[in-house]
N, C-alpha and C positions, 0 to 999 in steps of 0.2 A: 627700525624706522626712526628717521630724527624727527624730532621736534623746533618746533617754533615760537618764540615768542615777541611780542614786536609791545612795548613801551612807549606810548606817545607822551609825551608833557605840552602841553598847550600854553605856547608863550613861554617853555623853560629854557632856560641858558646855563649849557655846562659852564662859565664862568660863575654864576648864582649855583650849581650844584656842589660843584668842585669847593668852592669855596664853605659849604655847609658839610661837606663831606671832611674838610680838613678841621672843621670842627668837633667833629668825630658824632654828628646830630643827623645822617644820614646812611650808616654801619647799613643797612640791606643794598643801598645805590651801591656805595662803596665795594662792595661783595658782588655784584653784577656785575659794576665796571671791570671792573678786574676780571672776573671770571668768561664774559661775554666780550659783546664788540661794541661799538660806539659811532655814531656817525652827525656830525651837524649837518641840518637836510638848507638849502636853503629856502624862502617861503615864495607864496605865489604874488600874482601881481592879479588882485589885489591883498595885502598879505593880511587875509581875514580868515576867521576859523573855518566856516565852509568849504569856504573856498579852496583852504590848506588842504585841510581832514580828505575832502572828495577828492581832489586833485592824489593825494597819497594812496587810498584805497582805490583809486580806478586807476589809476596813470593816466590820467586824461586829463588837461586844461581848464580853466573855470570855464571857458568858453565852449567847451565841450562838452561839461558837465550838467551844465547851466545854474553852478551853484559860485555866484560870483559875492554874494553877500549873505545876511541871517534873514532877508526876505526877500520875494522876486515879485514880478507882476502877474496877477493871474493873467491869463489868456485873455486879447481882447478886452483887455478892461485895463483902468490904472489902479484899479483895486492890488492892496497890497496883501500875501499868503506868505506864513513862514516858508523858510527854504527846509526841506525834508527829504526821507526818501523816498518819500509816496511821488515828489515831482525831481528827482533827480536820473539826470541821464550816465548813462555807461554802468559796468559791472563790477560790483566791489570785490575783492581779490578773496575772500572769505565766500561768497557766491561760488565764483570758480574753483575753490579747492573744495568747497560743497559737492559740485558737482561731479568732482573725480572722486567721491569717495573718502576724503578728510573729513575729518572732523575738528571744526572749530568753538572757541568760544571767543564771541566779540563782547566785551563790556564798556559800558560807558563811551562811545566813540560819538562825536557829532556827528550829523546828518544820517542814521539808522530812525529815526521815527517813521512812519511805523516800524517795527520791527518785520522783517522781513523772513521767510523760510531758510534755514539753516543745517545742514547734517551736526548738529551739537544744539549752542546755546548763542543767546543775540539779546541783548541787554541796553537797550536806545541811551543813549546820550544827551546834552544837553537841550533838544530839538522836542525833547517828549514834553508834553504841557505837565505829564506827572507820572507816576509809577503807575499806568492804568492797565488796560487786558490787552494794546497794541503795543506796549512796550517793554514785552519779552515775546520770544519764539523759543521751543513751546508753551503756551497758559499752561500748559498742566504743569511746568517748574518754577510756576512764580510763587504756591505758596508754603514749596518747597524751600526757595529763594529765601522767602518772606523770614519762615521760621528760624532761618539761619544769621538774617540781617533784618529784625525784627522793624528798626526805623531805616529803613532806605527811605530815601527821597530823591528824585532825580534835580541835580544841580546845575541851575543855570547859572548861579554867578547873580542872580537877580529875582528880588522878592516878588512875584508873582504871586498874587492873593486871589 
């Protein structure tokens, strides 16, 4: 049975990798690249991390999605809701190979908040407000999780207090 593994970098440019990799400060990239495949994706329009991230894992368009930026409108209202997957449309590619019988693990990916049913493991992304009980599938592997990466915290890039 092969195996999978998909590496996203968020806003990473093989010109900034390569370049740290020729520094000899990135030996594990280094070691994939080589050993694996490589590919510049290009980004979506609007070229925002939701928007990216879902657009990758569904193959569906922001406008298909409905995840064109890191908030939407709620329904009927001009109230603003983060963008998540509790409101995100189409089926992430981890969903579908769930359902044939794979087993995955998603970690850290935007737009998984809440965490979602998985045949493996589902570990939310920057979208989770925090490392709480919606943001892994199964609870019963968070403080299995926990004991192994004692301070997780889930990183948004922004001090949320």
């Amino acid at each position: 049975m092969s195996k999978v593994c998909v590496i996203g970098l968020d806003g990473g440019t093989f010109s900034v990798i390569e370049y740290l990799i020729g520094q000899k400060r990135l030996p594990n990239f280094a070691r994939l690249m080589a050993d694996g495949s490589r590919a510049t994706l290009l980004s979506t329009t609007p070229p925002l991390t939701p928007a990216a991230w879902t657009s990758f894992f569904t193959g569906s368009n922001p406008g298909k999605t409905g995840a064109v930026g890191f908030f939407k409108f709620r329904p009927g209202t001009y109230q603003l809701e983060p963008m998540n997957a509790g409101n995100l449309k189409g089926t992430p590619i981890w969903s579908l190979a769930s359902s044939r019988g794979k087993r995955v693990c998603v970690f850290n990916v935007p737009v998984t908040y809440p965490a979602t049913p998985v045949n493996g493991i589902l570990i939310s992304g920057m979208d989770a407000p925090s490392f709480n009980d919606q943001a892994i599938f199964p609870l019963e592997q968070k403080s299995r999780f926990l004991s192994a990466v004692p301070n997780y915290k889930v990183s948004s890039g922004v001090d949320a207090k």
